[in-house]
N, C-alpha and C positions, 0 to 999 in steps of 0.2 A: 691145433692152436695152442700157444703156450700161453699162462697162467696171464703173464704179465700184460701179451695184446689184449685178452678175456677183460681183463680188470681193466684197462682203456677203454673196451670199448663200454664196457657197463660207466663209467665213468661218463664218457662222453653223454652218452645217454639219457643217466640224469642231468647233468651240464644242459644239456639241450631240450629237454622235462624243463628243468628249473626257470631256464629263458624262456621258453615258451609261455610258460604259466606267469610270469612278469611283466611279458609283451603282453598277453591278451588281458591283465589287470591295467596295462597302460594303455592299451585303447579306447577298454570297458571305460575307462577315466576321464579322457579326449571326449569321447563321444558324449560321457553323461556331461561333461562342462559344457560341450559346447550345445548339445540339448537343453541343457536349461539357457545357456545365455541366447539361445533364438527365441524362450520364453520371453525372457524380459525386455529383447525388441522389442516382441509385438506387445508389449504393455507400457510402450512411451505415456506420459502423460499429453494429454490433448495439446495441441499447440493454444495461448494466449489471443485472443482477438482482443488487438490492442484498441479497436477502434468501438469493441461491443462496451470495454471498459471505458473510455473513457464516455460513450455515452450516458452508462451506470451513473459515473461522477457528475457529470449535466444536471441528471435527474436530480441527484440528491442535492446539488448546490440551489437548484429550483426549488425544492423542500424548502431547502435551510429558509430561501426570502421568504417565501409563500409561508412560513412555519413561525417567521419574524411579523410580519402582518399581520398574521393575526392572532399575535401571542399567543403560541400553540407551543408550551414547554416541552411537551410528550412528543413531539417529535423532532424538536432540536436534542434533546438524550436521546433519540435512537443516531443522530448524526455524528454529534462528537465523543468521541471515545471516553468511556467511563473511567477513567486512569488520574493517578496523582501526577503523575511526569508529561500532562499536554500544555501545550502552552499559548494565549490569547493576548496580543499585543493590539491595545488599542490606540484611541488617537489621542487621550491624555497624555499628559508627560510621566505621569504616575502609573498610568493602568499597563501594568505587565502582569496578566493572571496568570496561576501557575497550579492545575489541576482542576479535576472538572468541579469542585464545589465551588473555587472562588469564579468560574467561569459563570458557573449555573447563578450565582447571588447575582453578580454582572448585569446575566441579561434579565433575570427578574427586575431587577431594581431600574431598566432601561423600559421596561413592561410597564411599571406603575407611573412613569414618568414621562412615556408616547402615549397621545391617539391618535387617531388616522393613519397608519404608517404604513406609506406607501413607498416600495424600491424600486428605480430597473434597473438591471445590468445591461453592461457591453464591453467590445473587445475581451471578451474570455475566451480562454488560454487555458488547455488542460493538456498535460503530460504525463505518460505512464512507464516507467521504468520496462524494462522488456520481460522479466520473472512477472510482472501483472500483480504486483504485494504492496507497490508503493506510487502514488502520484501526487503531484503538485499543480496549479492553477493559478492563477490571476486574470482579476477581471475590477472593473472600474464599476462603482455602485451612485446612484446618484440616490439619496436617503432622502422622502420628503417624511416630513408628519408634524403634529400640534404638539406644541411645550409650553405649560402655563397657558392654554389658550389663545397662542401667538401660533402662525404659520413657520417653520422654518426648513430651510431646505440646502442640503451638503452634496454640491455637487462635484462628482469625479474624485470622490472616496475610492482611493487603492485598498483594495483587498485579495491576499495571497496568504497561502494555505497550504496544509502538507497532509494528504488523505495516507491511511494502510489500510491495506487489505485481509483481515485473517479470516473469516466467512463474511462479512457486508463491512464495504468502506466503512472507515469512521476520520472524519477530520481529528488530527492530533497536534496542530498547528495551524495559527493562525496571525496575520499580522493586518491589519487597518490604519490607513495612514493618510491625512489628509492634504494634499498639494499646497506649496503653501511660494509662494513668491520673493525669493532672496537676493538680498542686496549684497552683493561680492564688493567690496573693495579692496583696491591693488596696492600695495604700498610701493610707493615712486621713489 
């Protein structure tokens, strides 16, 4: 065998050493990716039951009345988000509150100036985004209770709302608005 076939084939040899040792880094490679990505199929997060959440929401909007009757502050702050950026549009012309302390004065100062105060709802309406982090609601309130010792009573008050979700709902919007019967004229 001459020098020069010798030195091909050693050549070759390593050549084929060298690829070998690169394929089997490129498998080893393949395999561990795709090893771990069947990890993290099985560790989908659980699907959303969109219907457990909106039940959740029921519940705490039942709070929120039950929580308004009988002036029970300590659980309207577990309901609406403790934040400067929520916002509470009432049925004044003026009342647009804007963060939970002018919210929270709000309903206190609606506390020393209700008794009796009885609500019911109907037609509620609650919606949950599909991620399960955000819903919305409306539902019609009819507000009875005593002001100054007079009976008074606001029926088919609109009330519509915007809950998040980061560990327990919290309402972070809110709007109340009372029906009101308008007269359109046409200019002829």
């Amino acid at each position: 065998m001459t020098s020069v076939k010798l030195f091909n084939i050693i050549i070759f040899k390593k050549e084929r050493e060298h690829f070998m040792k690169k394929f089997i880094l490129l498998l080893f490679t393949v395999f561990f990716i795709g090893l771990t990505g069947c990890n993290e199929c099985e560790k989908k997060e659980p699907a959303i039951n969109l219907e457990e959440e909106k039940l959740q929401i029921e519940n705490i909007l039942d709070q929120y009345v039950i929580a308004n009757e009988n002036k029970d502050l300590s659980i309207i702050e577990k309901i609406w988000a403790n934040e400067d950026d929520i916002v509470l549009i009432g049925t004044d012309s003026d009342e647009k509150l804007i963060g939970w302390k002018q919210i929270k004065n709000a309903i206190q100062h609606q506390f020393k100036s209700f008794e009796d105060v009885y609500i019911s709802v109907s037609e509620q309406m609650i919606f949950v985004n599909e991620t399960g982090n955000t819903a919305w609601f409306s539902e019609i309130l009819s507000y009875n209770f005593i002001y100054n010792g007079e009976a008074m009573s606001f029926e088919g008050i609109r009330f519509t709302g915007v809950l998040e979700k980061s560990t327990d709902w919290e309402i972070v919007q809110g709007h109340l608005s009372i029906p009101a019967e308008v007269d359109i004229e046409t200019n002829k």
